[in-house]
C-alpha positions in Angstrom: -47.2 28.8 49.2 -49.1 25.4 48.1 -51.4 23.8 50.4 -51.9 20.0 50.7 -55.5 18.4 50.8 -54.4 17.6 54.3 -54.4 21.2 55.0 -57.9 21.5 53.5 -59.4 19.3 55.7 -58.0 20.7 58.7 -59.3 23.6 58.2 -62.9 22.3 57.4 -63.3 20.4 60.5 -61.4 23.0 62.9 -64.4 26.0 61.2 -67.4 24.4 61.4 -68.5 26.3 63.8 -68.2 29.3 62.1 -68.5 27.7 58.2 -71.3 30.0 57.3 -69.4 33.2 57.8 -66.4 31.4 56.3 -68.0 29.2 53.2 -64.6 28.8 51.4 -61.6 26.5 53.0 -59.2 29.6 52.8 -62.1 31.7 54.8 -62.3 28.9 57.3 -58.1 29.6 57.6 -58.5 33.0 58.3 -60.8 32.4 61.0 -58.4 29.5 62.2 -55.7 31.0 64.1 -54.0 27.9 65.6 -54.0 26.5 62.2 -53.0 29.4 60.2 -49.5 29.7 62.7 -49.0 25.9 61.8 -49.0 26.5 58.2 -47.3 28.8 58.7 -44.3 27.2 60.1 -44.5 24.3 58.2 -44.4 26.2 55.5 -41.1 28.0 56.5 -39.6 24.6 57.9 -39.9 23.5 54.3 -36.3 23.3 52.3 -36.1 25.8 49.9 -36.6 24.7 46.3 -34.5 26.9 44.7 -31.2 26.4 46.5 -31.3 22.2 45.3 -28.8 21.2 42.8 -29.0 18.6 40.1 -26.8 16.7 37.9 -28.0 13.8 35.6 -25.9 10.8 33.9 -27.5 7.6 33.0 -27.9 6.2 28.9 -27.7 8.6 25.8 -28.9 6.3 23.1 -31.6 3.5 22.9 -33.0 1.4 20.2 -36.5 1.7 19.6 -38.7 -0.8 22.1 -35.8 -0.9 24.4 -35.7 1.0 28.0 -33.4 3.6 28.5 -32.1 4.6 32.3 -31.8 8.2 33.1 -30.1 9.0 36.6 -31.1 12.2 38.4 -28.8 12.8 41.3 -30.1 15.7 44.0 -28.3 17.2 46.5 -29.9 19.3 49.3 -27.1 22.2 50.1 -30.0 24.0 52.4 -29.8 23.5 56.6 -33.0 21.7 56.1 -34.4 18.2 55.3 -35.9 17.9 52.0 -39.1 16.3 51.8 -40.3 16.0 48.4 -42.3 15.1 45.6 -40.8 15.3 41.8 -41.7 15.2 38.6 -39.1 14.9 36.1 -40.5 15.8 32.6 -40.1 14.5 29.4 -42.1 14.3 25.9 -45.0 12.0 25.6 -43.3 9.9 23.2 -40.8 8.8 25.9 -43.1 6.8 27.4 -46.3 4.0 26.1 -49.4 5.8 26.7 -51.0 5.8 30.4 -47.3 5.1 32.0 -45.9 8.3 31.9 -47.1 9.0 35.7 -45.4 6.0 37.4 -42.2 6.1 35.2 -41.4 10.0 35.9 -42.8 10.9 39.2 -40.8 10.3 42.7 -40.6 10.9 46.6 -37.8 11.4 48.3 -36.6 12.6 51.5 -32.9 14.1 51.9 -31.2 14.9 54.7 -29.0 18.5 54.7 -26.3 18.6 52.7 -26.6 14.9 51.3 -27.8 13.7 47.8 -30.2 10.8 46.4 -30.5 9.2 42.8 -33.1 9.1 40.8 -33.7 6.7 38.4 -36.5 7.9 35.2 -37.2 5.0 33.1 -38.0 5.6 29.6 -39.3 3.8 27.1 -39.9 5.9 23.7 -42.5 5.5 21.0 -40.6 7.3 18.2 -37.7 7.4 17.0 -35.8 10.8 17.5 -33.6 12.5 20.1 -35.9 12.8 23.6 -35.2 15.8 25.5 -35.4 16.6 29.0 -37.8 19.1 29.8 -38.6 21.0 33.5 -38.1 19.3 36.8 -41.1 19.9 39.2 -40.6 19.9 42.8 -42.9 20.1 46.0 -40.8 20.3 49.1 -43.4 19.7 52.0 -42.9 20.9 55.8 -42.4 18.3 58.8 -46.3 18.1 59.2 -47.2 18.0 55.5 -49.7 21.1 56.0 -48.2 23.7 53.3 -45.2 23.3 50.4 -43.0 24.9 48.5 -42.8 24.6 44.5 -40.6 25.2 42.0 -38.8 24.3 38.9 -35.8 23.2 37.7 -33.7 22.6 33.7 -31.2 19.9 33.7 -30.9 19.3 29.9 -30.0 15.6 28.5 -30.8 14.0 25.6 -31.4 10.3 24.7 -31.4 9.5 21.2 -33.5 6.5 20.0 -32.6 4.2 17.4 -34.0 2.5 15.0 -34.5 -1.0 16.1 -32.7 -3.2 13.8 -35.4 -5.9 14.0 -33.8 -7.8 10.6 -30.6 -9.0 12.4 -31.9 -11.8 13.4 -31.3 -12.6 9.7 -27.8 -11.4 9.6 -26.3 -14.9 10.7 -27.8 -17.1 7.6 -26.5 -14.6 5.1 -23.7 -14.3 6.4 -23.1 -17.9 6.1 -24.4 -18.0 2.9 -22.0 -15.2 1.6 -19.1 -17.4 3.2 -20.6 -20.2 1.0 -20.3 -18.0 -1.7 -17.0 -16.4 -1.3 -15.0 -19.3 -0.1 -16.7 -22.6 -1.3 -17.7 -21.7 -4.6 -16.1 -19.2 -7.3 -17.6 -17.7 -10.6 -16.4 -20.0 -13.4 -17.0 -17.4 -16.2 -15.7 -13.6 -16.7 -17.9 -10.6 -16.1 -18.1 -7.0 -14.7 -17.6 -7.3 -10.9 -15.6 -10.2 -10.8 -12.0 -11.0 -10.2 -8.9 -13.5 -11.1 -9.1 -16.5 -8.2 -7.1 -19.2 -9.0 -6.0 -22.0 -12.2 -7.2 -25.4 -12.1 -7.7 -28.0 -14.5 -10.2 -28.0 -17.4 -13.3 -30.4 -17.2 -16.1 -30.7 -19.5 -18.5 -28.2 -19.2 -16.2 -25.8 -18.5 -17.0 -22.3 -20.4 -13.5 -22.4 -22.9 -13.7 -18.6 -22.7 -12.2 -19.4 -19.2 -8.9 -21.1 -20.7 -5.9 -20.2 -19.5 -3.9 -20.7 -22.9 -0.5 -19.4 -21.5 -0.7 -21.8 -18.5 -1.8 -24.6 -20.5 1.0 -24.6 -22.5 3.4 -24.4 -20.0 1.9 -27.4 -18.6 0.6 -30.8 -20.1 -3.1 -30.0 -18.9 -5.5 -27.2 -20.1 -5.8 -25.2 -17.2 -8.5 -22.3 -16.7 -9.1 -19.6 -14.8 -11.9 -19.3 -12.0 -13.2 -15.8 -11.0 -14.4 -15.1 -8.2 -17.0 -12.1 -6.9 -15.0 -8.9 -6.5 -14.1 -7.0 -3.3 -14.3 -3.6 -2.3 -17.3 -2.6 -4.9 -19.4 0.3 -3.9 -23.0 0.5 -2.9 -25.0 3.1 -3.0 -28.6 2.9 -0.3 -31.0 5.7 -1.1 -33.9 6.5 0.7 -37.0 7.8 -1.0 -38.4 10.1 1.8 -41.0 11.8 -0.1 -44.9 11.4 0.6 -45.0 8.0 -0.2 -42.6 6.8 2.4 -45.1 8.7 5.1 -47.9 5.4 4.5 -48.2 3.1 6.9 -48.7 -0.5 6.0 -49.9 -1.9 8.9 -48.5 -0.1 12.4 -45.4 0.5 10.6 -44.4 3.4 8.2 -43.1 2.6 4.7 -39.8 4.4 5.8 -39.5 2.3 8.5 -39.3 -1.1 7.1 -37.1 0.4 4.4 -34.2 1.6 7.4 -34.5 -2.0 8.7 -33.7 -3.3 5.3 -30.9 -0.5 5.1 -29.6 -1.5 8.0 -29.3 -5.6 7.3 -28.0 -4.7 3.8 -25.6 -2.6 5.1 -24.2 -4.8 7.8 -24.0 -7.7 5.3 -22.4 -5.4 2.7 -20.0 -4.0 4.8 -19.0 -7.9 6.4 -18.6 -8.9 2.5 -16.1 -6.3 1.7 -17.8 -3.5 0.3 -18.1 0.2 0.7 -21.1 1.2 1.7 -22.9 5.0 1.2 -26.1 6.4 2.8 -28.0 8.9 0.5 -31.7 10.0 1.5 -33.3 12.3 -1.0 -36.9 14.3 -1.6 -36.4 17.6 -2.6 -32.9 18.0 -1.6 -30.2 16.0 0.5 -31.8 15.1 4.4 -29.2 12.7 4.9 -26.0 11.3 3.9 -23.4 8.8 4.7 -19.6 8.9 3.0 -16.8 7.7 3.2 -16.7 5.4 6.0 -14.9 2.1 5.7 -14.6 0.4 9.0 -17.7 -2.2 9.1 -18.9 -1.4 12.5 -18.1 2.3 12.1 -20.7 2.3 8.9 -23.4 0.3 10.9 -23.0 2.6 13.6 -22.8 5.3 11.8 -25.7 4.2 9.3 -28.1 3.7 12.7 -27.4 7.3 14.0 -28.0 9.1 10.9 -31.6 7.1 10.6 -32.4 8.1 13.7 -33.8 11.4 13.1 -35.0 11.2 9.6 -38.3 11.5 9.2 -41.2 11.3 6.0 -41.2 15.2 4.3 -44.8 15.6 3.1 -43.5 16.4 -0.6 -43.0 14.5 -3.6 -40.2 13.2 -4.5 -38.1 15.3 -6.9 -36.8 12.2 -9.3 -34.6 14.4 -11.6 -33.0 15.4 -8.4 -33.0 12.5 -7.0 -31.4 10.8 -9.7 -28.3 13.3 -10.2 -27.7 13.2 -6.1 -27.1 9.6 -6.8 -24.8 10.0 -10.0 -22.6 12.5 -8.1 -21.9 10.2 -5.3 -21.5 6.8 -6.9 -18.7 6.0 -8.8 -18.9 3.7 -12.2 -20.4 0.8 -11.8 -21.7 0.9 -8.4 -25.1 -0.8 -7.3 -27.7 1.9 -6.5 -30.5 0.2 -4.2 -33.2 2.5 -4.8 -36.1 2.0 -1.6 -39.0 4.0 -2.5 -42.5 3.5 -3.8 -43.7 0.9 -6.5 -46.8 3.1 -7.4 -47.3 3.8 -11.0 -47.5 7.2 -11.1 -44.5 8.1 -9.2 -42.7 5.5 -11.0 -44.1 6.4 -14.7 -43.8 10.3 -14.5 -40.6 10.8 -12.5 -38.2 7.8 -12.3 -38.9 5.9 -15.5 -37.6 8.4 -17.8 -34.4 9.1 -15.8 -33.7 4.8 -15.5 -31.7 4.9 -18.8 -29.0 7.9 -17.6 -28.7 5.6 -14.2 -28.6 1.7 -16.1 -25.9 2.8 -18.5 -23.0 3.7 -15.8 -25.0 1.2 -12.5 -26.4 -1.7 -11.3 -29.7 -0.7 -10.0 -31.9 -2.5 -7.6 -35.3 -1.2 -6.2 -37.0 -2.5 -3.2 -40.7 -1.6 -2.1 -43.2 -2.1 0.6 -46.1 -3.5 -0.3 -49.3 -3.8 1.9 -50.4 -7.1 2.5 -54.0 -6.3 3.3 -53.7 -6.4 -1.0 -53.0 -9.9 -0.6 -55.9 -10.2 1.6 -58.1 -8.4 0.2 -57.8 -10.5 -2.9 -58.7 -13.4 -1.3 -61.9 -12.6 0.1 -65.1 -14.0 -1.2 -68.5 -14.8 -0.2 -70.2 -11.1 0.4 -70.4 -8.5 -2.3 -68.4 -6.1 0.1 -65.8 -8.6 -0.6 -65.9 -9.3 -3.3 -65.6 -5.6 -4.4 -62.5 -5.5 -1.9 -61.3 -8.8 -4.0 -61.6 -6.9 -7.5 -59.7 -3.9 -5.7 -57.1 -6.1 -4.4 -56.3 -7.9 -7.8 -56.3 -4.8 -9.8 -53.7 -3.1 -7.0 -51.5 -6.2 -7.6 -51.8 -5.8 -11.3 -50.6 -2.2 -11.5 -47.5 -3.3 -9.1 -46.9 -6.7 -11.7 -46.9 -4.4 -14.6 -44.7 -1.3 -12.9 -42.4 -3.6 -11.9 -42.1 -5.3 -15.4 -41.5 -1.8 -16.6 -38.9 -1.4 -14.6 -37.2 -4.9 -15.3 -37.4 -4.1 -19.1 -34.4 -1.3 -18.2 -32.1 -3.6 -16.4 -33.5 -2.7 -12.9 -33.6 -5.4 -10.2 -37.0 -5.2 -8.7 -37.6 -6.5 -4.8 -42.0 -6.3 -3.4 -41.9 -7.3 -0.3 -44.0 -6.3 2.9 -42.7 -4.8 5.6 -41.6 -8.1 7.6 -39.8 -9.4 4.5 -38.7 -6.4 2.9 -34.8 -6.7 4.2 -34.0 -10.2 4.0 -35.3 -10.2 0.4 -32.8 -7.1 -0.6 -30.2 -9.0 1.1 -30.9 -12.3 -0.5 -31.2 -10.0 -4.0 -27.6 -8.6 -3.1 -26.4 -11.7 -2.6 -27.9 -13.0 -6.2 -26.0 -10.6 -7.8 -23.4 -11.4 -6.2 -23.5 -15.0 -7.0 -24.0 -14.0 -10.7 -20.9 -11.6 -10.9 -22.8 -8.6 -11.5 -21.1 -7.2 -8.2 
């Protein structure tokens, strides 16, 4: 039995009399006869907790910053009407901090044998599937003098996406892509490109490009224009070693490299190409083949994202590096997302570059912090200008890893976390444009 403060109080004004042979509230009770038989039958006019049934329905997947609606319905199968107070649980993370009380707690009052909706409210913190945990009731008596408590499981599970913030790009390279594909073609040969159409020769043209049977079955020299080619494969992996734990700013370096992911893949999949999911440490924790409808990859892409999360290891890049030769066929672009540190870079993925170069088109994209940037900039006290020396040094060691990298073949993207995926996308559409794809 659970007694209210309501009770409490009762019972410390109705014993006053006799407080000092009764100092606690439950001694005062005992010595309270006409409020003791109350209680009493409050308490067993209460409905029972137990006998309650509940079913939920509502939303099953959210993006990240969105709310998400989750609909508890209760039915009261007892004789008796249900006066209540719930609590229906979730973790923290479901909720910004200091809200968790007002979005999960309810009264309700339901009349025998009818039922009344809940609605829980959530808005999650994290990315990851939110589960239901324990449902609290109180069921109080007519006077509100004693309750009855118990719990309840009713399991459901909201999974919560990553937001997707780049879209909002998606439209201008999109239209750029039609700019590319339709407006303009590739007037010399190349790996990734493909027959478009004849036309006649003018100066300038490249005389490789000449169309020698045509031209002779015609007065004019005709040559051939090319045009990117469709249907090439891509290959997105995601570094989710230690490095991609770091937060730059409020947002973790594996973060910002999903969002890119996820605009690259969109615009990939719109442009006609197959697009693979691959995220590596020490072994496989994610993977995405064989899809081919766009929205089916996107949608797919997003799910899979959803619960991967930074693995305090590093990165294994011999592994690393044959997981992504035994998924991509020849002459695929790899976009490689992980860290532009030296040591990482130097010791694992250098030496493995050459084995990748020779068969792919490789592209890496980082995060880079821009409190570097900052930091660079400041002047005027020694503190900053010690954080100055720092910051140009730390920009230095990037300059120079990425130059390493460049000297292989590899397409190298620094970008912070804001500008991270419309610079891979505007990289993937210069390779495009240069019929390397």
């Amino acid at each position: 039995m659970a007694l209210t403060g309501r009770t409490a109080l009762l019972a410390a004004l109705g014993s006053l009399p006799v407080g000092i042979l009764a100092p606690s509230w439950t001694g005062m009770l005992a010595v309270n006869a006409p409020l003791s038989l109350a209680i009493l039958c409050d308490y067993a006019l209460a409905a029972p907790v137990r006998t309650l049934r509940f079913t939920r329905s509502g939303d099953t997947s959210v993006r990240l910053g969105d709310a998400a609606e989750v609909q508890l319905t209760v039915t009261d199968s007892s004789r008796r009407r249900l006066r209540a107070q719930l609590r229906d649980a979730w973790p923290p993370s479901s909720w910004p901090a200091g809200t968790e009380q007002v979005s999960s707690r309810h009264t309700l009052t339901v009349p025998p044998s009818e039922q009344r909706r809940l609605a829980t409210v959530l808005r999650p913190t994290r990315r990851g599937d939110r589960q239901a945990e324990r449902i609290t009731v109180r069921s109080f008596g007519p006077l509100g003098l004693a309750a009855r408590q118990g719990h309840h499981r009713v399991p459901w599970t909201v999974r919560v996406l990553p937001p997707f913030t780049s879209r909002k790009h998606l439209p201008s390279r999109l239209a750029r892509l039609r700019e590319l594909d339709g407006r303009t073609s590739v007037l010399t040969r190349g790996e990734g490109t493909e027959f478009d159409s004849l036309r006649a020769y003018v100066p300038g043209d490249d005389t490789r490009s000449i169309d020698w049977r045509a031209t002779a079955r015609q007065s004019a020299v005709a040559v051939r224009t090319w045009r990117p080619e469709r249907d090439r494969h891509i290959l997105i992996v995601l570094d989710t070693g230690r490095t991609s734990a770091g937060r730059v700013g409020d947002v973790p370096r594996l973060d910002a490299a999903m969002d890119a992911t996820l605009l690259l893949t969109a615009l990939a999949t719109r442009a006609g190409d197959r697009v693979d999911l691959l995220a590596y440490d020490r072994r496989v924790r994610a993977r995405v083949q064989g899809r081919t409808a766009a929205g089916d990859v996107l949608a797919t892409v997003v799910n899979t994202l959803a619960s991967l999360e930074p693995e305090l290891v590093e990165t294994d890049a011999r592994g690393l590096s044959t997981a992504a030769l035994s998924d991509a066929p020849r002459g695929s672009l790899i976009v490689l997302l992980t860290t532009l540190e030296a040591a990482p870079i130097e010791e694992g993925l250098l030496p493995l570059l050459p084995q990748l170069t020779r068969r792919h088109t490789v592209l890496l994209a980082a995060v880079s912090d821009p409190r570097i940037t900052e930091m660079a900039k400041g002047r005027g006290t020694v503190d900053a200008v010690y954080d100055a020396a720092a910051g140009i040094q730390a920009q230095a060691e990037r300059r120079s890893t990425a130059e390493k990298l460049q000297r292989h073949g590899v397409v190298v993207v620094d970008a912070t976390p804001d500008s991270l995926a419309p610079a891979l996308a505007d990289a993937y559409l210069a390779l495009k444009a240069a019929g390397r794809l």
